[in-house]
C-alpha positions as semicolon CSV with decimal commas, in nm:
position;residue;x (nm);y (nm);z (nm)
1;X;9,650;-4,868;-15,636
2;X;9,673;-4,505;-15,752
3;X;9,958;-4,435;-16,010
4;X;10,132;-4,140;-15,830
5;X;10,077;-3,797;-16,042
6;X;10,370;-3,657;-16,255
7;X;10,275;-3,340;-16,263
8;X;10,055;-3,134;-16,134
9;X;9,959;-2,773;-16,221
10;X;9,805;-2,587;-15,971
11;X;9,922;-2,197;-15,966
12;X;9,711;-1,928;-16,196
13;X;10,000;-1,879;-16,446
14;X;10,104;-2,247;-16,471
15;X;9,719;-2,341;-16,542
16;X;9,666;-2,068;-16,829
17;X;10,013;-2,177;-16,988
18;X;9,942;-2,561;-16,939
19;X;9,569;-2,465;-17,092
20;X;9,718;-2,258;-17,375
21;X;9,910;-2,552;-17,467
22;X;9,627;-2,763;-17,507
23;X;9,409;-2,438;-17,691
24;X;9,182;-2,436;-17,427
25;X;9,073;-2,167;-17,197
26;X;8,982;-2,199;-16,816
27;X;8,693;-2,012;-16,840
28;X;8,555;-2,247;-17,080
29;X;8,552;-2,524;-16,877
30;X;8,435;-2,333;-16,583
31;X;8,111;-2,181;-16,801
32;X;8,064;-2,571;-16,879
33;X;8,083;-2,694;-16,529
34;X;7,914;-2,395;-16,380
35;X;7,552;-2,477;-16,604
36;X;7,602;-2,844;-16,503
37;X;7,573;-2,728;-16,178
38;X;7,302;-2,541;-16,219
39;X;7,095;-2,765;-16,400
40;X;7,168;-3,000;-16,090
41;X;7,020;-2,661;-15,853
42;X;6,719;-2,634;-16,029
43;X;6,633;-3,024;-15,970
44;X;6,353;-3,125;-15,703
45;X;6,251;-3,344;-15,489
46;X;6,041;-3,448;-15,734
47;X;6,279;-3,567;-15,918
48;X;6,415;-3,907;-15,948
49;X;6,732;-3,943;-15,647
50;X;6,985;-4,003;-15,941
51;X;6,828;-3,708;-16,170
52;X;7,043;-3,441;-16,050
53;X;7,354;-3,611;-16,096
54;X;7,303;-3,730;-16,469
55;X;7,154;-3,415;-16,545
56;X;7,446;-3,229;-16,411
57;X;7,680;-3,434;-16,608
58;X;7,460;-3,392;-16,933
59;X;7,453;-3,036;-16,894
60;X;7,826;-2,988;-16,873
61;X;7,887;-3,237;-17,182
62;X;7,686;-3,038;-17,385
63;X;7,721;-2,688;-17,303
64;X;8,146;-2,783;-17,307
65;X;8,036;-2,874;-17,670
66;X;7,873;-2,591;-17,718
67;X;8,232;-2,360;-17,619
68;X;8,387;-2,605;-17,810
69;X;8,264;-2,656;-18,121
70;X;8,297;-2,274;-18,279
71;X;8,669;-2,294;-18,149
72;X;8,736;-2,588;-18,388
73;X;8,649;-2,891;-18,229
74;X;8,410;-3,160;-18,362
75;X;8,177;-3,427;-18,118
76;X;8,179;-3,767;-18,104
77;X;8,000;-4,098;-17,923
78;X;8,270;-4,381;-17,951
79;X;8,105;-4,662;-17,805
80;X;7,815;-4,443;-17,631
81;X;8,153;-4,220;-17,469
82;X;8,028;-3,848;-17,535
83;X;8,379;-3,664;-17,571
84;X;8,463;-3,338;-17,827
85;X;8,780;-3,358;-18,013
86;X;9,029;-3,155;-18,178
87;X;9,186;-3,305;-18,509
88;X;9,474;-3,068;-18,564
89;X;9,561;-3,074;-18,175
90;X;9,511;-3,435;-18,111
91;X;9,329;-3,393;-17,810
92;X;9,003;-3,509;-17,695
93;X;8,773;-3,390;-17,363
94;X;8,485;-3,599;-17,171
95;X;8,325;-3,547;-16,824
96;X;8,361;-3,738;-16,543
97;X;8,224;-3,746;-16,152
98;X;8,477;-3,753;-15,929
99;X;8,550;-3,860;-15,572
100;X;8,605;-3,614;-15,281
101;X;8,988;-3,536;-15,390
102;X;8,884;-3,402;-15,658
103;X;9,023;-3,035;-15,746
104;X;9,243;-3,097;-15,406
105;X;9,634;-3,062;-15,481
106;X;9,719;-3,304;-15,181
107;X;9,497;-3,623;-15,276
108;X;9,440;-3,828;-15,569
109;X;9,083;-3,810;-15,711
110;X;8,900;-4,126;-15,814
111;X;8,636;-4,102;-16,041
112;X;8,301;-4,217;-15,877
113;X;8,136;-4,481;-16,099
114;X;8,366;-4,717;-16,261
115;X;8,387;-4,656;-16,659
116;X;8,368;-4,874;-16,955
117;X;8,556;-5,037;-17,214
118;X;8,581;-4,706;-17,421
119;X;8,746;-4,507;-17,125
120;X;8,966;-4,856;-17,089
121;X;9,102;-4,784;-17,378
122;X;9,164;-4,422;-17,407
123;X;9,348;-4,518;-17,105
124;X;9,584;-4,759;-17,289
125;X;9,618;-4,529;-17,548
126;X;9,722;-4,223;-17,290
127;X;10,006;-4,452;-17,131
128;X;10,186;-4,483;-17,435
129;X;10,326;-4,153;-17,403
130;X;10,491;-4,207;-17,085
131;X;10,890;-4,217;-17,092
132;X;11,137;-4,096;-16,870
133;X;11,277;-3,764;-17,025
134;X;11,115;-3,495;-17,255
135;X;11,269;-3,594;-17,551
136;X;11,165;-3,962;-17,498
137;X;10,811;-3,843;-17,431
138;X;10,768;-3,635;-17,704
139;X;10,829;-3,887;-17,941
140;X;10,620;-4,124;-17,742
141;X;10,338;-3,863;-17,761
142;X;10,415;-3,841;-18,190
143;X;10,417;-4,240;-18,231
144;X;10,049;-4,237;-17,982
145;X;9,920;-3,984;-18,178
146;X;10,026;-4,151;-18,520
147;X;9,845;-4,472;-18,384
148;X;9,569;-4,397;-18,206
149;X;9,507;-4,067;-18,344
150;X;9,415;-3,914;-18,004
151;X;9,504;-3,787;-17,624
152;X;9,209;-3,791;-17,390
153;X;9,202;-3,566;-17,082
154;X;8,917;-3,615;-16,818
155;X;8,706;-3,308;-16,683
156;X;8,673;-3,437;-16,337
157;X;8,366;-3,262;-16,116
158;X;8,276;-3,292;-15,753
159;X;8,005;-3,141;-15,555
160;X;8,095;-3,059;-15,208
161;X;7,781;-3,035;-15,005
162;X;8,018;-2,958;-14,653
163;X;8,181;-2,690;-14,834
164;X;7,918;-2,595;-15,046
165;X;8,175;-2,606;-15,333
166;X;8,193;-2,754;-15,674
167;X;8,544;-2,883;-15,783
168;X;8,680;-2,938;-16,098
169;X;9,050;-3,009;-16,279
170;X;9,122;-3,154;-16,640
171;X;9,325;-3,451;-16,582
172;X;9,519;-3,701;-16,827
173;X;9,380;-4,056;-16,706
174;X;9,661;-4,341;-16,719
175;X;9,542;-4,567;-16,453
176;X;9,198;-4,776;-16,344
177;X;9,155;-4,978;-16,070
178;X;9,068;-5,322;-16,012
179;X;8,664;-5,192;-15,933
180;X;8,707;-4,991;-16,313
181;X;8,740;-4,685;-16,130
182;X;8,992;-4,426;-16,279
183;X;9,250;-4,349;-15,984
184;X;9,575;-4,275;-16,204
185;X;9,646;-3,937;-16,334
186;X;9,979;-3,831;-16,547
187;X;9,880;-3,452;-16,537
188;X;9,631;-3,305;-16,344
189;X;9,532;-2,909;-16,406
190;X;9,340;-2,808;-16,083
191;X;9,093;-2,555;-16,168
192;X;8,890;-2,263;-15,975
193;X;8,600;-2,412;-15,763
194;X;8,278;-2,311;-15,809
195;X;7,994;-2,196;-15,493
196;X;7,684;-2,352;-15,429
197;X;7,470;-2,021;-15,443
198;X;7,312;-2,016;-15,736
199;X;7,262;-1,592;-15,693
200;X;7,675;-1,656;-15,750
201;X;7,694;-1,859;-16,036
202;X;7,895;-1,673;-16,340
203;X;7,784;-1,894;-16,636
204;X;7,757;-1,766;-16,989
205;X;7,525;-1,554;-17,168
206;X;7,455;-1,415;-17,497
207;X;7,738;-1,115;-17,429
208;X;7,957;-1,408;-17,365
209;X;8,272;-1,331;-17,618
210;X;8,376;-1,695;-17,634
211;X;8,001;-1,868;-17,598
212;X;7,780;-1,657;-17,816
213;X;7,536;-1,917;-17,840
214;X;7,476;-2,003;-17,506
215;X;7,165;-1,824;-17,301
216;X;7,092;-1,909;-16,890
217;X;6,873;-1,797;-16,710
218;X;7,094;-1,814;-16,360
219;X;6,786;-1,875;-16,119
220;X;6,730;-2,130;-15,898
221;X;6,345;-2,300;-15,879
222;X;6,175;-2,196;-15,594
């Protein structure tokens, strides 16, 4: 059973602040979700059915690390778990496939595939902060940090082939369910979908202020 969300940022000024918080930027994790979807265009026929997918996923992980990393953060592999951390904010990222709710206010998202022992316990670690006031959580969220050392939010994608939409929010996982599946969320930032059309993808570049690094070529195979 879902754990019902706390709270839930939705509005453009509430996801900036709730992002600025967390000294991250939305269209950083758009750029990184926007080449994952690309790379997932570009895929054939040709290619093996669950290609697209992993490559999608790939793609975001690493160009997300590639935002990420000249802004202060550092990469990791606990337990074969690809996620990019922040030591002085105490925060950590990973990517995740999620269910059709995803990036939808009115449902709880699910991720798709159930998740491993690693996820398990960043999950146990992310419920220690919960309490029933502020003050109670804060100090929650300074003992979690002092023992576990980190607080790991979930960039949660999903495709819509109906809409021709891609979907994304960063979410703070507290719950799985009984098929390993996370389904619980504490926090959930819903972020800007993203179309289909590759001709309309707005992923970064060389001129790109906050990616220098990163060059695409935004064209789809014919």
């Amino acid at each position: 059973m879902a754990v019902p969300n706390r709270k839930l940022h939705r509005e453009p000024h509430d996801v900036r602040r709730r992002l600025d918080q967390l000294g991250l930027q939305e269209d950083w994790l758009q750029n990184a979700v926007q080449v994952g979807q690309l790379q997932r265009l570009n895929c054939t026929p040709h290619h093996p059915p669950s290609f697209p997918a992993l490559s999608a996923w790939a793609e975001t992980i690493k160009t997300l690390r590639d935002i990420l990393v000249p802004e202060g953060f550092l990469i990791d592999n606990p337990r074969g778990l690809p996620i990019v951390f922040h030591q002085k904010r105490r925060i950590s990222l990973t990517v995740a496939t999620g269910d059709e709710a995803t990036g939808r206010e009115e449902f709880d998202p699910c991720t798709k595939s159930p998740k491993g022992p690693q996820t398990r316990s960043n999950i146990s670690n992310n419920q220690l902060k919960l309490f029933p006031n502020e003050e109670l959580a804060h100090a929650a969220y300074e003992q979690t940090i002092a023992k576990t050392g980190y607080i790991t939010w979930l960039l949660l994608i999903h495709s819509d082939t109906q809409a021709r939409e891609v979907r994304c929010e960063l979410s703070l996982p507290i719950g799985m369910n009984e098929e390993g599946r996370v389904d619980g969320w504490e926090e959930r930032i819903i972020l800007g979908s993203t179309p289909f059309d590759a001709d309309k993808l707005k992923v970064p570049t060389d001129e790109t202020p906050q990616s220098p690094n990163i060059i695409v070529n935004v064209k789809r195979r014919a």
